[in-house]
N, C-alpha and C positions, 0 to 999 in steps of 0.2 A: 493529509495528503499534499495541500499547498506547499507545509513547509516542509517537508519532507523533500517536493521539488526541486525548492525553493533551492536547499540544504545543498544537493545532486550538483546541481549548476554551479551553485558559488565552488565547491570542490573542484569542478570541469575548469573553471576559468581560474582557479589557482593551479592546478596541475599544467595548464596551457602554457601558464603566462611564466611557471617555472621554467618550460621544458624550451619558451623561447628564452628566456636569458639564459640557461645553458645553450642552447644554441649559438648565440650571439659573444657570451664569452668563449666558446670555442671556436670562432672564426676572428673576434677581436682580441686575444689573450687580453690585452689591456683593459679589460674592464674588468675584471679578474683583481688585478692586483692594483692598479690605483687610487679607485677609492679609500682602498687603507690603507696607504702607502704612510710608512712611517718617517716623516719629514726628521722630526729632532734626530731619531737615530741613522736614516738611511739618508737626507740630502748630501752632509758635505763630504760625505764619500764619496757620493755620486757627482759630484760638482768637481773634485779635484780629479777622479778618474777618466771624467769625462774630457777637460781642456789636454789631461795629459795623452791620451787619446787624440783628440784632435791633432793638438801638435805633429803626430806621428803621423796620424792620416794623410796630412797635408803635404809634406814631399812624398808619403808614398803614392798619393794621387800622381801627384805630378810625373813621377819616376815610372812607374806601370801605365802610364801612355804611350808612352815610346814603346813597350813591349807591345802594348793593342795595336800601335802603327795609326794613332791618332794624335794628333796635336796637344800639348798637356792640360789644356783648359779642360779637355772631356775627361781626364781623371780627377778633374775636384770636382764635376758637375758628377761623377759616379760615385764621390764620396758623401756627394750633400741630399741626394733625393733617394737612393738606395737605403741609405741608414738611417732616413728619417722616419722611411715606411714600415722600418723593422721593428720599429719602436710601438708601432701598433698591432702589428701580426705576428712578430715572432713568439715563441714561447722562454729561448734562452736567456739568462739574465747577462751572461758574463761574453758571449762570442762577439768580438767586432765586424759587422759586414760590411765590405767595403772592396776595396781593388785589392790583387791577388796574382803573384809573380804566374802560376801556372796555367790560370784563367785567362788572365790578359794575353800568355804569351799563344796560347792556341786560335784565341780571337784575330792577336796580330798577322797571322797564320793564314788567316781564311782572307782578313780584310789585305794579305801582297797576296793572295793568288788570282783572288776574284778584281783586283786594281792596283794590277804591275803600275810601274813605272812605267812601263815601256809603252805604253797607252798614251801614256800623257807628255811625251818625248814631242818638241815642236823643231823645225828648222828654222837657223836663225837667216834673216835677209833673204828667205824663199833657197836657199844651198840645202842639199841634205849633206852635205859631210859633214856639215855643224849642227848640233840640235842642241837645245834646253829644254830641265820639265818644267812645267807648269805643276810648281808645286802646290799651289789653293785648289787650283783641279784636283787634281791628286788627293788630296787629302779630304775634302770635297768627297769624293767619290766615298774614299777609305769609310768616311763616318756615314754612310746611308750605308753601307754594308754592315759594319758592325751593327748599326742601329736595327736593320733587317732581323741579323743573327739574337739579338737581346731581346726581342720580340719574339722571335720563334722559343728561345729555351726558356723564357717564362712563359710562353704559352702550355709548353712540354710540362714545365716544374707543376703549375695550375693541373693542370688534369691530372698527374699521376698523385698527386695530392688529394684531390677530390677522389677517384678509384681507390685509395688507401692503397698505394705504390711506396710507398715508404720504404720498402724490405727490398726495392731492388741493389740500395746501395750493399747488403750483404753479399752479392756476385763481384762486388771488387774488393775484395780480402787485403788482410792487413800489409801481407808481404809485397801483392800486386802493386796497391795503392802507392806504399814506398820505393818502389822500385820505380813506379812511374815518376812521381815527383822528384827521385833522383836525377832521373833522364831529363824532367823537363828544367831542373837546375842546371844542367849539361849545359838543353839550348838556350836558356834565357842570357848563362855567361858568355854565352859564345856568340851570342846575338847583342851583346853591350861591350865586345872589345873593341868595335870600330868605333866610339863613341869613349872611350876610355882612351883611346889610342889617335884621335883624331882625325882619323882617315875616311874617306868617301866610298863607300861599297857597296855595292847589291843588295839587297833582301831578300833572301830564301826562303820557298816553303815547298812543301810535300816530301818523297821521301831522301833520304841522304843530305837534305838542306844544310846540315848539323857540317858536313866533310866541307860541302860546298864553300859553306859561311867562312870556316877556317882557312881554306884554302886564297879566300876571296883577301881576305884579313891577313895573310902572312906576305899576299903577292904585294900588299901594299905596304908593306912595314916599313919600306925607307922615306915614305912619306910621312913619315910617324909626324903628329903636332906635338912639339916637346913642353912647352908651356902646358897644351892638355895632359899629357902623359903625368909632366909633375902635379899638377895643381889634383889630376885623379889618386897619384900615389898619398897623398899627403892625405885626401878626405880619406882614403880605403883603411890606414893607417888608425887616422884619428879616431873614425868611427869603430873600428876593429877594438881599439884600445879601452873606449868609452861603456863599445858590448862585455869587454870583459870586467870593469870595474864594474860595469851594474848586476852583472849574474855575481860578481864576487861578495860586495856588498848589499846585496837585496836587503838584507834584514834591517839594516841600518839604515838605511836611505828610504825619506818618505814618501819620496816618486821618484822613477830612475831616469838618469840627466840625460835629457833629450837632446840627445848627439846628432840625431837628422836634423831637428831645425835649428840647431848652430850651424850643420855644414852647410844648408840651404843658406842662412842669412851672411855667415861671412864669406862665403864664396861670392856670390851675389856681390856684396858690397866689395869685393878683391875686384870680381870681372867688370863690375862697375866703374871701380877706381880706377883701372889700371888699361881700361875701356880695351881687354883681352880679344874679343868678339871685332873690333877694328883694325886693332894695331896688328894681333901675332892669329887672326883666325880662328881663336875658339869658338868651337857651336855652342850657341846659347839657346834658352827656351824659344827666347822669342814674344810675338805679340801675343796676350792674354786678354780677351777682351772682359771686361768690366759688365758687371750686373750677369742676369739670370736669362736666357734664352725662352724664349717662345715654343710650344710644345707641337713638334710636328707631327705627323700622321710617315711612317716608315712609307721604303718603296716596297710594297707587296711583290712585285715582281720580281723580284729576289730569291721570293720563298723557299721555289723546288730544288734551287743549287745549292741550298744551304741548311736542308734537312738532317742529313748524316752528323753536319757539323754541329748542329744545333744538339740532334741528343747525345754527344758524346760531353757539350761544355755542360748541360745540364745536369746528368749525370755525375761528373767529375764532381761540379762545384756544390751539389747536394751531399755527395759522399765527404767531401772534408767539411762542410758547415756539422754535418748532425754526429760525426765524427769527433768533432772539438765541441760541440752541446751537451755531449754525453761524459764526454771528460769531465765538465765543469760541474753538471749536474750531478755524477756521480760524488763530486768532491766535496758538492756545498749542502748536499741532502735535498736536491729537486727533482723533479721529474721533467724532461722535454718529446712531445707527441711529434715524431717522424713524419708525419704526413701534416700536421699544422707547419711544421716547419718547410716542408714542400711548398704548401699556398703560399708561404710568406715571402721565402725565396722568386719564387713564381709572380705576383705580382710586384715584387720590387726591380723585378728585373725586365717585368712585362708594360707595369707606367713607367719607369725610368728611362724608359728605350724611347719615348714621346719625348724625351728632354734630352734625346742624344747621350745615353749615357750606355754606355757597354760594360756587360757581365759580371755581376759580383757573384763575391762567396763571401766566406769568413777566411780571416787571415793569424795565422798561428801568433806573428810577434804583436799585435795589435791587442788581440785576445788575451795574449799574456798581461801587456801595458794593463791593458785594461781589469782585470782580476787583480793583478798584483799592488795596484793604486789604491782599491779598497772599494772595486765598482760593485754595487747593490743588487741594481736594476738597468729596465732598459734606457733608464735616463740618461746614465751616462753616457750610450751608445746617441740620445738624442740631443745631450751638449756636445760631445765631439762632430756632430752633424754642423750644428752653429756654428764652431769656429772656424769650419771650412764656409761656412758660408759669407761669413765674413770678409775671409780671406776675394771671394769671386765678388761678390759685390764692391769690398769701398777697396783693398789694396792687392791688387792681384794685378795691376802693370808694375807694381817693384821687385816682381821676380822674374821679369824679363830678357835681364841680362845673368840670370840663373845657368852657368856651363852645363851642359848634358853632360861631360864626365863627373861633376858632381854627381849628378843620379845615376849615372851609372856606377857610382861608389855605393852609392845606399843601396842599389839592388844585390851587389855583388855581398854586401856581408849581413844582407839579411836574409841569403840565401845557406850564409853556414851552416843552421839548422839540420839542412837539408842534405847537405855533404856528408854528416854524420852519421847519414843512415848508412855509409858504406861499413860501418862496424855489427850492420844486421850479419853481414855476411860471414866471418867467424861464426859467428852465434848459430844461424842457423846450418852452419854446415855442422856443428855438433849434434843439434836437436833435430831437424829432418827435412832432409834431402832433396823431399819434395818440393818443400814452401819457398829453398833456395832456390831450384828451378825455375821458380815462379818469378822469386823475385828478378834474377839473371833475366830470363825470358823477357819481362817486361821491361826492365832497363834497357836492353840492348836494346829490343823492338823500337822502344818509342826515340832509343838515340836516333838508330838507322832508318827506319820509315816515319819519323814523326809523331808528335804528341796523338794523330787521331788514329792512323792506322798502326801505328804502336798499342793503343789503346784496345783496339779489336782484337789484336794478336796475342795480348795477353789475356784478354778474356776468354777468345777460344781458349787459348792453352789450358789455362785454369780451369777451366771446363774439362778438358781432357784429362787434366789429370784426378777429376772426380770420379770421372769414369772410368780411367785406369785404376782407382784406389778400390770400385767398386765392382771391377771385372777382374781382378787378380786378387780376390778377399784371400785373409789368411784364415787355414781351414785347420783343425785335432779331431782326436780323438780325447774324448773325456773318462777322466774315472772318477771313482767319490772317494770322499776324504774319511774316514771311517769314524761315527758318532756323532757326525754332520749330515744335513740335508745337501750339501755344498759338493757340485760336481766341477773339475778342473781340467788344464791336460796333463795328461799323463808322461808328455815328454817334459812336462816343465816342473810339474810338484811330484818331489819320493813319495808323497803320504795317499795323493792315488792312485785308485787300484780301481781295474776292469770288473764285472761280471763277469761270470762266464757267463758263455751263451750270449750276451748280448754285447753292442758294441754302438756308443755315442756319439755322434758324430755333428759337430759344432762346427758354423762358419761364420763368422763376422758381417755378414752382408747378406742386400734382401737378393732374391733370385728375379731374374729379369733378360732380358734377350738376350743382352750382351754378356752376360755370365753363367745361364741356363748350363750350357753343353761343359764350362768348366768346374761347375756344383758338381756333376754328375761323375767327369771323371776323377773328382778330387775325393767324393764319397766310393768309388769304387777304389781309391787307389789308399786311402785312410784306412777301410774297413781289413784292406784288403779277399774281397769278394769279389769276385766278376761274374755274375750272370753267365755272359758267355761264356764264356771256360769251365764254370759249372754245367754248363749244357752239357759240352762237347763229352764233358767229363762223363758224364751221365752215360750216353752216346757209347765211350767205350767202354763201360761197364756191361752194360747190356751185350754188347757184342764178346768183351771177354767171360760173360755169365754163359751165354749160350754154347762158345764153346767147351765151359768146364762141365756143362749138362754131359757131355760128349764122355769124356773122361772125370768119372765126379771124384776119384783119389786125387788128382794132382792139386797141386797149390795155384792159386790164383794173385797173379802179383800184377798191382796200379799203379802208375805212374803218375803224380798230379804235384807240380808246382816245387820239383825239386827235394818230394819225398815219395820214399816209396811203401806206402801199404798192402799189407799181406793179408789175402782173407784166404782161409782155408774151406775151401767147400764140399759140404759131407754127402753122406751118400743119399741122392734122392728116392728115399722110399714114400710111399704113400703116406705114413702118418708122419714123415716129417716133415712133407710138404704142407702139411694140413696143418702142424704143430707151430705156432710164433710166440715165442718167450710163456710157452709155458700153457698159452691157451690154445684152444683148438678153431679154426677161423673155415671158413668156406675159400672152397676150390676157387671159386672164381675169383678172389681175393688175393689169391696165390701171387702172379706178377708183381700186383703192385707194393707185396707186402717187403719180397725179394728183393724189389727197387729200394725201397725203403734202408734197409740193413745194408745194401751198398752204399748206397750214397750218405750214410751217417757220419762214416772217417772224412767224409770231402768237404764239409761244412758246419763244423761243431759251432758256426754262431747261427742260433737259428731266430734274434731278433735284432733291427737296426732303429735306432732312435734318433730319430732327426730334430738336433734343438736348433729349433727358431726364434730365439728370444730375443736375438738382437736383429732381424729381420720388422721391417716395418711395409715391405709391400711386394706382391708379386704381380707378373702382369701374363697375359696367357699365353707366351712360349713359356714362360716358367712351369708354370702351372702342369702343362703337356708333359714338360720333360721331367716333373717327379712323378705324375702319372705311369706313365711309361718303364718308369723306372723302379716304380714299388709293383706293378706289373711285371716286368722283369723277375726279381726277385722273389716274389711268392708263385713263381714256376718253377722254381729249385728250393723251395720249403721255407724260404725266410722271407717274415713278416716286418716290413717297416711299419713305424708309425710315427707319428709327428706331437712334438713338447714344443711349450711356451708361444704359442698362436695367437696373437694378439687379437681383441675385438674386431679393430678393423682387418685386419690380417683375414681373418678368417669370416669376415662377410665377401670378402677379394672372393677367396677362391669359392665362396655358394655364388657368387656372381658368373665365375668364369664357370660355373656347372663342373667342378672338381669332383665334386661327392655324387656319383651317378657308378652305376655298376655295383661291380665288387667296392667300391670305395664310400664310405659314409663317414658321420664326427665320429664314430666309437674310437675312430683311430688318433682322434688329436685327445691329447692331454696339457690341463691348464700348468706343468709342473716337468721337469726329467726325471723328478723323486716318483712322481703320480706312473709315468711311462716307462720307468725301471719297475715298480712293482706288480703293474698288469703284467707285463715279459715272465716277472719271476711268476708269476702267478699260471700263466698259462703254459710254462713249458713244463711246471709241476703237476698236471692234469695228465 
């Protein structure tokens, strides 16, 4: 008995002590795979993919600050503590996380509306007709908001991680998503021409900012800076040329030539030399302070104005991370968990925000660098982390005199990608009509009202039109294909053919409020039957039966539906009233037998088979209104019944109390094979 115990326990404590290192590696992916991480075959892949990575990071930091509407030092502080932590939480091996044109630019967004300029506008010598900003205020201000904002959507990403939210990025569909990122390529280039162009202008946000911005930028064109203009045409050029030699020769080339940090460095050393930023006015970066900042505690009091914003960047920036995770993994044979990658997102963006750093995701050209170098693991992603680091601690006042139209060269053609997607729109005008909607919808939305209520608008819409997909279902009639189980429509395949007497009747979609009342008339108007009409019909049978009792020689002629049926009524003698096909039936019988023999020519389908096979759920007006409706029907002699009822389908309706009355399961069939042969079966009886 001791060891038998004994036995019990030592089991209990190895089951435990499993189920917490599963636990632990599903919250630290990295302990998963580094222990056997294979150094001789996976490091110097991961070491060359990684600097080459970095390299690219590091003006893209710099360059998607100006989009956050932060100083550029906080995009290499967003490059260096976001990607460090991904390196222990995420599951991806290949995504780079880091700064992100559509990210930043909806951040920058929030952080000019919640700290205009115009806040920080001072009069000079006490005169207001003369003012200056106080730009460290200013900017000051800007990064305790974004800081607020990186804190809220990693606290978002966190819990919808933990809930197993993972599946919400599903609600922003492929075409949405594109159409968005289209638009917000719109505003990020239209938000980098005064900076390309050297002009002094406003910052826009909320809706129409996009017209404003343009208009803002055209008013000032003759103050064009020509030294910026040229020295931006030359990088836009060189880099443009550099993108196409590396997509041309990928295969040959053993990292592709790092054209952003050549433009960074000779640019730099041009504005240096030729001290552009004194002599002819080019804007340059500016002061970069040296080493790693201290970790602040955000202003909470921020929070309530910047909820909406928060779960729209969260959202967005999860749907392109697990979006480009899935790609990779599909490609290299891994798998990545949608909600680990929520946590991971979610705290990288939740500490990171303690170090001032605002809103990562993953970034498509980055991602690529990174895969196509020959990156393994999340190593790489935690070399390329270094070398930004590098950069902020020992030489980051040498890119000081770094021009802002430089960067705004690299934003503008690493945005091509993205321009591309306007060849969705052929495409999907061939294949369907809807998704184009969607995506049009969403482009323009988020041109015309902005990346966040852009955002909303395409999501209702898309919305809408599931509802419309699933309130307007396409509805037949089936017949069978003859030496097959296989029933089809009969407007579409010659080889099916109806029953008689019965009639199939198929709709693509489950039944529910908003399509209840059109199931019903699309089954009446399929079968062609109406209830009603049959009543009525009924109606003036009787009334023309009674008066041919009057005169029983004459003929009796119906009118019903554009045909006219002739019944001849014979002479009512006693045994033929008593007499029906042959057998002899009681008196009181008589009415109803008479009704009978009329009403045969008015309705020769006397069963309706309702296939629900591609139905997954009903809700209780649905429910009512087949009720009501198979009711209907077996008041004028025809029997509905119901094929292919799924399990849960059909706990639904014992829930919603369907099966009460005249109605029980006898009437559903697991099959339309099973529910064509009860029909034939019982109208042969």
């Amino acid at each position: 008995m001791y060891s038998n115990g004994r036995f019990k326990l030592k089991l209990n404590e190895e089951c435990s002590s499993e189920k917490a290192k599963a636990v632990a590696q599903s919250f630290l992916p990295i302990l998963s795979w580094l222990p056997s991480y294979p150094v001789k075959q996976f490091l110097f892949s991961d070491v060359i993919s990684g600097l080459s990575t970095g390299v690219v990071q590091l003006p893209q930091g710099l360059a998607y600050a100006l989009l956050a509407a932060v100083p550029p030092v906080y995009g290499l502080y967003s490059s260096f503590y976001p990607v460090l932590l991904y390196t222990f939480f995420g599951t991806s091996r290949h995504v780079s996380i880091g700064t992100f044109a559509v990210i930043s630019l909806m951040i920058g967004g929030v952080a000019v509306r919640e700290a205009p300029e115009s806040q920080f506008l001072y009069p000079v010598n006490g005169s207001n007709s003369s003012v200056v900003l106080n730009k460290d205020a200013c900017d000051a201000r800007r990064v305790q908001v974004v800081a607020v904002l990186t804190t809220l959507v990693g606290i978002i990403q966190m819990i919808f991680g933990l809930l197993r939210f993972g599946f919400v990025s599903v609600y922003l569909t492929e075409p949405l998503v594109r159409g968005f990122t289209t638009a917000a390529a719109m505003h990020v280039v239209i938000s980098q021409l005064k900076y390309f162009l050297g002009v002094k202008t406003k910052r826009f946000s909320g809706p129409l900012s996009a017209i404003y911005s343009v208009i803002a930028v055209f008013s000032q064109i003759t103050k064009t800076n020509i030294p910026s203009l040229l020295l931006g045409l030359v990088c836009l050029v060189f880099l443009y040329g550099i993108k196409v030699l590396n997509e041309r020769f990928k295969k040959r080339l053993l990292v592709p030539i790092p054209g952003e940090i050549i433009v960074v460095i000779v640019s730099t050393g041009v504005s240096f030399g030729l001290s552009l930023a004194e002599t002819h006015e080019v804007d340059v970066v500016g002061k970069i302070p040296t080493g790693l900042r201290p970790p602040t505690v955000p202003e909470f009091s921020l929070i309530p104005k910047l909820i909406p914003d928060a779960f729209a960047v969260a959202i967005v920036g999860f749907s392109m991370t697990i979006s480009l995770a899935k790609i990779f993994a599909l490609k290299h044979g891994y798998s990545v968990d949608g909600n680990q990658e929520l946590i991971a997102l979610g705290l990288c963006n939740f500490i990171g925000s303690f170090f001032q750093t605002f809103a990562v995701t993953s970034s498509m050209s980055r991602s690529l660098v990174q895969e196509s170098t020959g990156g393994k693991t999340q190593i790489a992603g935690l070399l390329s982390s270094l070398v930004v680091l590098l950069v902020v601690v020992a030489i980051g006042f040498v890119f000081q005199p770094l021009p802002q139209t430089a960067l705004a060269a690299i934003i503008m053609v690493n945005l091509i990608g993205m321009f591309k997607q306007f060849r969705d729109i052929p495409n999907l005008w061939r294949t369907s009509k809807i998704e184009l909607a969607i995506w049009l919808v969403s482009f323009t939305a988020s041109v015309l009202l902005g990346l966040d209520y852009g955002l909303l608008a395409a999501i209702a819409f898309a919305i809408i039109t599931v509802i419309y997909r699933t309130q307007s279902p396409r509805s037949s009639i089936l017949g069978h294909v003859s030496n097959t189980g296989l029933y089809y429509d009969v407007n579409e395949y010659e080889e099916a053919s109806e029953y008689e007497g019965i009639k199939i009747f198929h709709s693509n979609s489950s039944i529910y409020f908003a399509n209840s009342d059109l199931y019903v008339s699309k089954l009446k108007e399929k079968t062609g039957l109406n209830p009603e009409q049959l009543q009525e019909a009924r109606k003036a049978l009787k009334k023309q039966k009674k008066k041919a009792e009057k005169d029983q020689n004459s003929p009796l002629k119906v009118c019903y539906k554009d045909k006219t049926v002739t019944h001849e009524v014979v002479p009512q003698t006693e045994e033929a009233r008593e007499q029906r096909n042959g057998e002899l039936e009681d008196k009181r019988s008589e009415s109803t037998s008479e009704e009978a023999v009329f009403l045969e020519p008015l309705s020769p389908v006397r069963s309706i088979i309702l296939d629900w096979t591609t139905a997954s759920f009903i809700d209780s007006v649905g429910a009512k209104a087949i009720k009501q409706v198979i009711k209907e029907y077996a008041a004028v002699d025809v029997r509905v019944v119901i094929a292919g009822c799924n399990r849960n389908l059909l706990a639904e309706l014992d829930s919603l109390q369907f099966f009460t009355g005249d109605m029980n399961t006898s009437m559903v069939f697991p099959t339309v094979h099973d529910a064509v042969l009860h029909c034939q079966n019982s109208s042969s009886r």
